[in-house]
C-alpha positions as a Markdown table, in Angstrom:
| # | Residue | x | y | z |
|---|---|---|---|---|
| 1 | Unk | 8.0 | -11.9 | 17.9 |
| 2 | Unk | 8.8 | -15.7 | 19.2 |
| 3 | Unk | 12.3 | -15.4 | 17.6 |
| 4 | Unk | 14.8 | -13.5 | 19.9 |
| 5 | Unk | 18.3 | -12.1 | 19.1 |
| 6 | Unk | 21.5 | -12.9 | 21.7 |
| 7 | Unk | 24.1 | -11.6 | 19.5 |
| 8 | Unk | 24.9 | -9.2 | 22.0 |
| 9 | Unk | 25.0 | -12.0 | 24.5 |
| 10 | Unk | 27.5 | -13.6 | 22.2 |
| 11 | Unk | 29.4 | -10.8 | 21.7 |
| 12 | Unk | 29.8 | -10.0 | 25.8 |
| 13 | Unk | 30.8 | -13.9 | 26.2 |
| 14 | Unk | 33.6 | -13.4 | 23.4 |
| 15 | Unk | 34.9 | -10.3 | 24.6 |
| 16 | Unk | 34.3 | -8.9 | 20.8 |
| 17 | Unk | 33.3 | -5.2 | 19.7 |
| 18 | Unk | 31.0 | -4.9 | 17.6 |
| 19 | Unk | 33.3 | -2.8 | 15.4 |
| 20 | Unk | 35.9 | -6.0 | 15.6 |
| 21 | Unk | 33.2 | -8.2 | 14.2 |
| 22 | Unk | 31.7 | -5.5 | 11.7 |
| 23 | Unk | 35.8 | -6.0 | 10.4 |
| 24 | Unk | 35.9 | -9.8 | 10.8 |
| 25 | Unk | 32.4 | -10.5 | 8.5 |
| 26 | Unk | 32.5 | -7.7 | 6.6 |
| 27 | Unk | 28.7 | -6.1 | 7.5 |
| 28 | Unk | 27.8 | -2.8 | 8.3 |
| 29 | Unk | 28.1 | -1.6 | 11.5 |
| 30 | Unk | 24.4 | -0.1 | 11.3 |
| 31 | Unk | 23.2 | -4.2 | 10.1 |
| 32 | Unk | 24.9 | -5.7 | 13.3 |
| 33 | Unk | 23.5 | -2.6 | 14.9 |
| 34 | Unk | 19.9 | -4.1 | 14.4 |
| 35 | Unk | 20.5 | -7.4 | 14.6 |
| 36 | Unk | 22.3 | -6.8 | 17.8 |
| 37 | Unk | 19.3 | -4.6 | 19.1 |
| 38 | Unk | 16.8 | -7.3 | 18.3 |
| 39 | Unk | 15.1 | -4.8 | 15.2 |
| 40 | Unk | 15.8 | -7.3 | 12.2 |
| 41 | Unk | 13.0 | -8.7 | 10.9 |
| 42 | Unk | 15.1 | -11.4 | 8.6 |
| 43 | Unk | 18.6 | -12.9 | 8.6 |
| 44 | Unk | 20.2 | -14.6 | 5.5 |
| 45 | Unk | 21.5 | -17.7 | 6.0 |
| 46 | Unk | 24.8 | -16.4 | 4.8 |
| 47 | Unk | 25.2 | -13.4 | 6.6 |
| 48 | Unk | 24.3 | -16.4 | 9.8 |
| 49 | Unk | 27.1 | -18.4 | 8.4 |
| 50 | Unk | 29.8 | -15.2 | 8.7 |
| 51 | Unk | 28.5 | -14.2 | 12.3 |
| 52 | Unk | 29.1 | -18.1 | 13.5 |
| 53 | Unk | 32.3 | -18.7 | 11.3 |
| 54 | Unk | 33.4 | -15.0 | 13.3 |
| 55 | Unk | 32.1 | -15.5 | 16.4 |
| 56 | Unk | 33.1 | -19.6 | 16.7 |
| 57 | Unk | 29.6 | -20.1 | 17.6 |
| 58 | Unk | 26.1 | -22.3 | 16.6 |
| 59 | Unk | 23.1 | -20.4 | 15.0 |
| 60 | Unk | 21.3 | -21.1 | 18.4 |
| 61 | Unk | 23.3 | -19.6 | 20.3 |
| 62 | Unk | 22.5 | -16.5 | 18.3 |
| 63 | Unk | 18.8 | -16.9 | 17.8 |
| 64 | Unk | 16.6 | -18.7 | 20.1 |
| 65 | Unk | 12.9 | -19.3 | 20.0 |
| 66 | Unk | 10.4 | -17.9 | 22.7 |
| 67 | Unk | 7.3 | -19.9 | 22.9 |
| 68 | Unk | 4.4 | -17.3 | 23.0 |
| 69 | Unk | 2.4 | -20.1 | 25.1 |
| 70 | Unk | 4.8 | -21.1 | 27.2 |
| 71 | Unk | 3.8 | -17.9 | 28.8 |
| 72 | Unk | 0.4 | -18.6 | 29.0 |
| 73 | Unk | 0.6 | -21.5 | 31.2 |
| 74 | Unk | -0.9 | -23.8 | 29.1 |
């Protein structure tokens, strides 16, 4: 999948648990759990909004797109 997860990225650079920010948004600690691990197939633009608003951060820094062909050398 081209889309790639750097919440936990985020997370290390902010020095946050992911129990702290399960308290902060007010998600599950099993969601965060995937998103953290990359396994989420969808986000919500809300639940987006909360991890940003929490984590004082821009939606690219927590999602980032990896160009399948880039790899290719095309």
């Amino acid at each position: 999948m081209p889309i790639i997860g750097n919440l936990d990225v985020v997370l290390a650079k902010r020095k946050m648990s992911l129990t702290r920010l399960s308290e902060k948004v007010g998600i599950t600690m099993s969601n965060l759990s995937i998103l953290k691990k990359g396994k989420a197939k969808a986000i919500r633009f809300s639940t987006l909004d909360l991890l940003c608003k929490a984590l004082n951060c821009q939606p690219g820094d927590i999602l980032a797109f990896e160009n399948p062909l880039d790899s290719e050398g095309s």
